[in-house]
Legacy VTK file of the C-alpha trace (Angstrom):
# vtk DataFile Version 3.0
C-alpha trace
ASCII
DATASET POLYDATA
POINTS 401 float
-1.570 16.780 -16.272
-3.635 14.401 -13.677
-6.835 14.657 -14.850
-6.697 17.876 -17.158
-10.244 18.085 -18.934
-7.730 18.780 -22.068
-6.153 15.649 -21.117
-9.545 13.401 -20.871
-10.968 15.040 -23.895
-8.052 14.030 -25.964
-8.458 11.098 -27.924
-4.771 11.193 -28.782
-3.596 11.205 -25.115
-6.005 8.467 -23.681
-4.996 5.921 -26.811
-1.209 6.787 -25.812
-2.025 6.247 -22.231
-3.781 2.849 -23.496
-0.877 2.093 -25.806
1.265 2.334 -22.519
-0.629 -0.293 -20.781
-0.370 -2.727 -23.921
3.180 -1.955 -24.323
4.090 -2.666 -20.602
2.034 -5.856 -20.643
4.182 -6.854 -23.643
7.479 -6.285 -22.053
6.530 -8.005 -19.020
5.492 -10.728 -20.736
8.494 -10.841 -22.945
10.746 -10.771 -20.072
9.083 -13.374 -18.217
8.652 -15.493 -20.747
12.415 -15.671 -22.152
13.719 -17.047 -18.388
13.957 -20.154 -17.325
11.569 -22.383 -15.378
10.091 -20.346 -12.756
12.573 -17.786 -12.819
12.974 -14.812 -15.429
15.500 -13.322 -17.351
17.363 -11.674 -14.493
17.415 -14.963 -12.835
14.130 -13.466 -10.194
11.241 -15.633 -9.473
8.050 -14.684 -11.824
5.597 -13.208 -9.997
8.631 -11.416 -7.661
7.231 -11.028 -3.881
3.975 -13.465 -4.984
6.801 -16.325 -4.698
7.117 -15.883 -0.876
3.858 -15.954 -0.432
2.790 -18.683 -2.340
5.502 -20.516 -0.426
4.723 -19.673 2.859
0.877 -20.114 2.424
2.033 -24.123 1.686
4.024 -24.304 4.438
1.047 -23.247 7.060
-1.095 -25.925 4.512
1.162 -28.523 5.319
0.890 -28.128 8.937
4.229 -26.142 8.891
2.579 -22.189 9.569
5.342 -21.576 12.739
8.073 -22.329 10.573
7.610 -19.840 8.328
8.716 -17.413 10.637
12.499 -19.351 10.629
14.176 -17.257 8.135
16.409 -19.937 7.649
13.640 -22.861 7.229
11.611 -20.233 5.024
14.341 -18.805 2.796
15.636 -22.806 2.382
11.790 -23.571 1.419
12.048 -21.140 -1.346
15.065 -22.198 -3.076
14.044 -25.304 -3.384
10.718 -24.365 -5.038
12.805 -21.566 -7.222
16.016 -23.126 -7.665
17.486 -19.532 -7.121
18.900 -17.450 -4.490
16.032 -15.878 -2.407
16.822 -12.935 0.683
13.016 -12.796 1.250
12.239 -13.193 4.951
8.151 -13.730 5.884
7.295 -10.500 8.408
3.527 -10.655 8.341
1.128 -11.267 10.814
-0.413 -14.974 10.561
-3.812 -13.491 9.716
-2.092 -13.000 5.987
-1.075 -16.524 5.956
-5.021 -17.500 6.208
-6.085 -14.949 3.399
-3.172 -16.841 1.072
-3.857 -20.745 1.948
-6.330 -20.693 -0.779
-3.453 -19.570 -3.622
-1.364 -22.535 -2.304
-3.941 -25.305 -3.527
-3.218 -23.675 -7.249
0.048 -24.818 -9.288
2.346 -21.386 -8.886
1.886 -19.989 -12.039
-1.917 -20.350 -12.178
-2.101 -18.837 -8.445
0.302 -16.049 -9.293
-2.486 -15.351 -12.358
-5.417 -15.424 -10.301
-3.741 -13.262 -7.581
-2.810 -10.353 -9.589
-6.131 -10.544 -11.619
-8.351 -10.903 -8.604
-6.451 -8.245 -6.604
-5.942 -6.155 -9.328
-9.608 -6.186 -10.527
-10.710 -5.315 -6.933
-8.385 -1.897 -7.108
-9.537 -1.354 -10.315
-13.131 -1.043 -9.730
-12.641 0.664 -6.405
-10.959 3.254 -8.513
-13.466 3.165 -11.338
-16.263 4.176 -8.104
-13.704 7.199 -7.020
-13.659 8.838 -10.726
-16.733 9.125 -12.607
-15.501 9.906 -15.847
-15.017 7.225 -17.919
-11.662 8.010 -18.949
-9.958 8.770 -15.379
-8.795 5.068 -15.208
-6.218 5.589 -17.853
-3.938 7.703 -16.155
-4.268 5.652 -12.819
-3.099 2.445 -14.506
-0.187 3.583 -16.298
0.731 5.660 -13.069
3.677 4.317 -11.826
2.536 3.037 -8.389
0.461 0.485 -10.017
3.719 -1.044 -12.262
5.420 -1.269 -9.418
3.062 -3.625 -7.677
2.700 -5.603 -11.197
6.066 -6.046 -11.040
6.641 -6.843 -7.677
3.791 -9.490 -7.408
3.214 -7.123 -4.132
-0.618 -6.906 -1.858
-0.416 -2.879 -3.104
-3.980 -3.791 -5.171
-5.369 -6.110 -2.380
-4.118 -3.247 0.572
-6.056 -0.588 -1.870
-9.007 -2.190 -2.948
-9.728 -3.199 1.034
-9.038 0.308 2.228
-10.800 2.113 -0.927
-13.786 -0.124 -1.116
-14.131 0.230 2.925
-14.305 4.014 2.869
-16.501 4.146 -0.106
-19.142 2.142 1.889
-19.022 3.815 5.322
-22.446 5.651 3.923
-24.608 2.835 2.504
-23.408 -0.149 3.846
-20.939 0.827 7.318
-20.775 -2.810 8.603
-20.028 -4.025 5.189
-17.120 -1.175 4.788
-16.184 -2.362 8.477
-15.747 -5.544 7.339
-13.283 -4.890 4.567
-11.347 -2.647 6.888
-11.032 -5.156 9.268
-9.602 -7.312 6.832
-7.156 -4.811 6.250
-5.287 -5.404 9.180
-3.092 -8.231 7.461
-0.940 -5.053 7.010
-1.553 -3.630 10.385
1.104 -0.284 9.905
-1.295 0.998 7.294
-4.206 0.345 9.107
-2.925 1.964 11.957
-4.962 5.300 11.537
-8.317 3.821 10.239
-9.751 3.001 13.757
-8.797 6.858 14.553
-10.756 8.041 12.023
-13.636 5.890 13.145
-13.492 7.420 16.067
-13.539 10.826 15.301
-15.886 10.656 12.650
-18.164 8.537 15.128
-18.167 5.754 12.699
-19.278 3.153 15.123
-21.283 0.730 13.409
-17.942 0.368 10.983
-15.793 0.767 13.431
-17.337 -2.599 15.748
-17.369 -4.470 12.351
-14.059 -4.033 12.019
-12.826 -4.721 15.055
-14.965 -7.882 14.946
-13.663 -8.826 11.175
-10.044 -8.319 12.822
-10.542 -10.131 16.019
-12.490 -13.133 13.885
-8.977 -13.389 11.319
-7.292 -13.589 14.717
-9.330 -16.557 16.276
-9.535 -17.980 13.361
-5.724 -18.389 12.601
-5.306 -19.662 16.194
-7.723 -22.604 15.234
-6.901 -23.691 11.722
-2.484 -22.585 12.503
-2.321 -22.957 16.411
-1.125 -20.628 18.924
2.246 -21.521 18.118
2.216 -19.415 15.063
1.585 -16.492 16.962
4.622 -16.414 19.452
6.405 -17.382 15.901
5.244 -13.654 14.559
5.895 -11.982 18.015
9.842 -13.009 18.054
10.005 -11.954 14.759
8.201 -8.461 14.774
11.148 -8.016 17.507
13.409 -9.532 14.456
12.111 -6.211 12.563
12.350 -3.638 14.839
16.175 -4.813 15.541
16.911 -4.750 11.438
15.470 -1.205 11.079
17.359 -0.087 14.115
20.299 -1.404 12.520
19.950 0.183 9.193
21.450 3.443 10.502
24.773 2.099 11.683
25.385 -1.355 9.501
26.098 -1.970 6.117
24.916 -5.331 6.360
21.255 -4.574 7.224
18.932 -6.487 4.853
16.649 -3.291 4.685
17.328 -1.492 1.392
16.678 2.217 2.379
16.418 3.513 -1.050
13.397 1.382 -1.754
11.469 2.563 1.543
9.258 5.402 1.763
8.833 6.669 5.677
9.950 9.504 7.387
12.583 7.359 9.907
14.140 5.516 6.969
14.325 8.821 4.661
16.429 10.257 7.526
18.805 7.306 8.075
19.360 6.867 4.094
19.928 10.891 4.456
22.997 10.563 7.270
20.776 10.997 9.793
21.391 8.776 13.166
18.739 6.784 15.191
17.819 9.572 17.230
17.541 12.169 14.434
15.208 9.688 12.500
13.032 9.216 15.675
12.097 12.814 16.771
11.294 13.647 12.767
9.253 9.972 12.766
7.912 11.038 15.654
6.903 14.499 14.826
5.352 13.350 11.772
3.087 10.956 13.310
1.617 13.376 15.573
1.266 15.670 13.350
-0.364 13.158 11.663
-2.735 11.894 14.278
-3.767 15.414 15.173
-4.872 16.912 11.483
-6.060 12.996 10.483
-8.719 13.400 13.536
-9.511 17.080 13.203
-10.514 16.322 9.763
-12.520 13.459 10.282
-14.094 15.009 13.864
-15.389 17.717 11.390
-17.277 15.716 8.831
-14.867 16.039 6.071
-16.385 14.148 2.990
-14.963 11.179 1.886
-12.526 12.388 -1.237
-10.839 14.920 1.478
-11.151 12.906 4.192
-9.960 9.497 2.401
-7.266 11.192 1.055
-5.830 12.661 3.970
-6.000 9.236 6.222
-4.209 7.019 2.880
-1.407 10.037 2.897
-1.468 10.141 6.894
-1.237 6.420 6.586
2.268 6.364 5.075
3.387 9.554 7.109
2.713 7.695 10.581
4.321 4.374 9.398
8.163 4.306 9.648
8.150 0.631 7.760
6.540 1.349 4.323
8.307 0.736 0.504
7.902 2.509 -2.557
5.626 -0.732 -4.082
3.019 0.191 -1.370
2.455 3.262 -3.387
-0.235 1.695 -5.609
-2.510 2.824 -2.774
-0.940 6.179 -3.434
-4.041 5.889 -6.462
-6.373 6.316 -4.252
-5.766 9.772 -3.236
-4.873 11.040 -6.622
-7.989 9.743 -7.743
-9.990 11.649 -5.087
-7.884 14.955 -5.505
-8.156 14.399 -9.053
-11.570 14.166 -9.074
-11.842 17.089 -6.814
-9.637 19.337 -8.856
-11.840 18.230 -12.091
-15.178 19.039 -10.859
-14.454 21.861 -8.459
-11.127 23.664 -10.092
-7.588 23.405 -9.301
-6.236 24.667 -5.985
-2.368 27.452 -6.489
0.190 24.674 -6.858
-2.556 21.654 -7.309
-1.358 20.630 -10.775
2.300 20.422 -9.700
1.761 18.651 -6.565
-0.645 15.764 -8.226
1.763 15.449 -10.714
4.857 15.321 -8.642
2.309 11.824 -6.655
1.947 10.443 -9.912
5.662 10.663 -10.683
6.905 9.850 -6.812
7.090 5.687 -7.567
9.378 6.189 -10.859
11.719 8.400 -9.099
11.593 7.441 -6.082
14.395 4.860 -5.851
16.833 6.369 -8.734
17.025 10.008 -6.680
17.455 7.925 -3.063
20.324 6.330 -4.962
22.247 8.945 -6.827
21.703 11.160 -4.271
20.879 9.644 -0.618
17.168 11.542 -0.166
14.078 10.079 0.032
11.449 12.310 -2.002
8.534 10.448 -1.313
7.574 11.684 2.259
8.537 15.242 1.026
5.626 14.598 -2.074
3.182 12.861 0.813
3.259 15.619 3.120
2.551 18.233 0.219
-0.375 16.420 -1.001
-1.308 16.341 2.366
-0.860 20.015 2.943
-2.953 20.149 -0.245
-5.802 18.102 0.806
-6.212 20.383 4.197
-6.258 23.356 2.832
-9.458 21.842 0.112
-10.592 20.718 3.787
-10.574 24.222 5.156
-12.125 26.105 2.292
-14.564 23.524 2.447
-15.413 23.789 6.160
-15.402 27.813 5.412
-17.945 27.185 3.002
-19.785 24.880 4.591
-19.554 25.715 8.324
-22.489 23.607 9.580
-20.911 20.543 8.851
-19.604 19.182 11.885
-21.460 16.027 12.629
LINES 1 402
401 0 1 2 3 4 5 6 7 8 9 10 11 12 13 14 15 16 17 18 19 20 21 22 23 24 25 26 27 28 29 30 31 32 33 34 35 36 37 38 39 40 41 42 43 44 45 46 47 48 49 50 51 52 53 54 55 56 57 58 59 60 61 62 63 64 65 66 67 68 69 70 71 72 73 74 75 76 77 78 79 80 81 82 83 84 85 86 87 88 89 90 91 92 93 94 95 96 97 98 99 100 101 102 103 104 105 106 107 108 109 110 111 112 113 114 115 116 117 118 119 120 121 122 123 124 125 126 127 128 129 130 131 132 133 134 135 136 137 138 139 140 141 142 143 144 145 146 147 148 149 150 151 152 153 154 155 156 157 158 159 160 161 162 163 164 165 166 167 168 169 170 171 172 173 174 175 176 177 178 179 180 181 182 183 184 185 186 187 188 189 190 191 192 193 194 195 196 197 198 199 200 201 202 203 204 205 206 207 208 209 210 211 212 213 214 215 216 217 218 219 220 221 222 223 224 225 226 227 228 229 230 231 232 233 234 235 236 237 238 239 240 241 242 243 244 245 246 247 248 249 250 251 252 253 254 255 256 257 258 259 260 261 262 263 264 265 266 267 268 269 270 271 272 273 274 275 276 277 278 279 280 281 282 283 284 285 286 287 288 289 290 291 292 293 294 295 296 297 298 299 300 301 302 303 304 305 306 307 308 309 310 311 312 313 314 315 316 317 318 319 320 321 322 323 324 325 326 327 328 329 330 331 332 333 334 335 336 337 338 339 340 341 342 343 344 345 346 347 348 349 350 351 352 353 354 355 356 357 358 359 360 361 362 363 364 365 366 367 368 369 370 371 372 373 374 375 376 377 378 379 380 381 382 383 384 385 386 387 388 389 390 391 392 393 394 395 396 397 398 399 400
């Protein structure tokens, strides 16, 4: 189990859990390796979602950033780098693009390499700061979240490293945590809550720096990509909203359900209509907002509190995929942690387990069977992480800040 003292004590389990890691590696590597050019053995681009951005962070090099937002123009611009089919259409905001231009001075391989390994190293160590015990990183790295992103080549490690290292410096260093925070917004649906939190937890010195931090990425894309690039990503975040619409009554939407984690899409993969999958979105976020601020307003320390705005996180989103779930570390570590050095909560063991499994079986159960676990598993752990909160704030009832 998650961070079982029997677990972390076991010699035998940790080298398995090592063993794992090699073994993946090896795999990977194999199957890379045995493709052809840039491509792998299933014909995919090495490096998976890393290939679109490496592309489109040439195309704003080369004076071309609006035209990445021509899913035609892009998806033509990555064939002819791959030579292979590509369905990949560019959806983020042009603040992204600036945070990639340095990859796109690197041949693709060598910028794929020092993407994952930079990213990856950041999430690492962020973790390493959330679990004191030397061993804890072993089960985080063979948990299933963090394949995923491997494999995918996806901003999971960059999107948890950001939000993990941010939290962890609100108390020594709040402009610096700002700062990271702020940078988070390249993914702005799971930064959504963070300035909430801020708020409530009167977290204003963090709170201005990021602002600032996003507000600088803003200006700053405006003067090295030009304004156009902007009214580029505004038609197409209308593009987005129209193709998840769509999902619930088109076969030929280009969203794959079964590979997306919110509340809305969980309902339309379930039957549900557009309605049906907007009150239960809906509900979810408020819910959300309320306990995610209630929590915070009170002074709840960091592992409860950080846990419960990373869960709320992908409960208030409706866009959000299963490879996003690397960040889903970040709460198990805390929880982990929690259960380690304070004793498990009825049910505790099950539910941290049932997180660490939620990225492996995710995307077979949505599609043998047309349900979405993952926001089911979220909202437990949440659920979980309130009720440490309360017996906490019974415990401790001078807390509020």
């Amino acid at each position: 189990m998650l961070f079982d003292r029997q677990l972390l004590d076991s010699k035998f389990v940790i080298n398995s859990l090592r063993l794992a890691v090699f073994v993946y590696l090896i795999l990977w590597g194999y199957w890379v390796l045995t493709g052809s050019g840039l491509v792998d053995r299933s014909g995919i681009q090495i490096g998976g979602d890393f290939s679109h951005y490496w592309v489109a962070a040439s195309m704003a090099r080369s004076g071309e950033a609006a035209s990445v937002y021509d899913v035609s123009r892009f998806k033509g611009a990555q064939e002819k780098t791959f030579g292979a089919k590509v369905t990949l259409a560019w959806l983020y905001p042009p603040t992204y693009l600036l945070l990639l231009i340095p990859f796109s001075f690197l041949p693709y391989l060598v910028a794929f390499c020092a993407w994952i390994s930079a990213t990856m190293g950041g999430f690492v160590l962020v973790l390493r700061r959330l679990t004191p015990h030397p061993r804890m990183i072993w089960p985080l790295l063979v948990f299933p979240g963090t394949f995923l992103n491997f494999t995918y080549g996806q901003n999971g490690f960059l999107s948890g490293a950001l939000l993990g290292g941010g939290l962890l410096l609100l108390d020594s260093l709040p402009v610096a945590g700002g700062i990271l925070l702020g940078l988070l917004t390249f993914k702005p649906h799971l930064a959504a809550l963070v300035p909430l939190a801020l708020i409530a937890g009167r977290r204003w010195r963090a709170l201005a720096a990021m602002l600032a931090t996003a507000a600088a990425l803003i200006l700053a894309s405006i003067i090295i990509l030009g304004s156009e690039v902007w009214l580029a990503f505004l038609k197409n975040v209308l593009f987005s909203v129209q193709n998840l619409k769509t999902s619930a009554i088109s076969a030929g939407s280009t969203l794959p359900l079964e590979k997306m984690a919110g509340v809305f899409t969980a309902v339309l993969l379930a039957g549900g209509n557009i309605l049906t999958a907007a009150i239960f979105q809906g509900a979810s976020m408020l819910l959300t907002v309320f306990l995610v601020a209630w929590a915070w307003r009170r002074g709840a320390p960091l592992p409860l509190g950080g846990s419960l705005l990373v869960l709320g996180a992908f409960l208030f989103t409706p866009y959000a995929f299963i490879y996003d779930l690397a960040i889903l570390a970040l709460p198990l570590a805390w929880l982990g942690w929690e259960g380690y050095a304070r004793g498990r909560l009825p049910g505790e063991k099950t539910c941290l387990a049932l997180g660490w499994l939620a990225p492996l079986l995710a995307r077979p159960l949505a599609q043998a069977t047309h349900l979405q676990i993952v926001p089911l598993i979220l909202g437990l752990l949440f659920f979980l992480t309130l009720s440490r909160a309360l017996r906490h704030f019974q415990a401790a009832p001078g807390t509020q800040r």
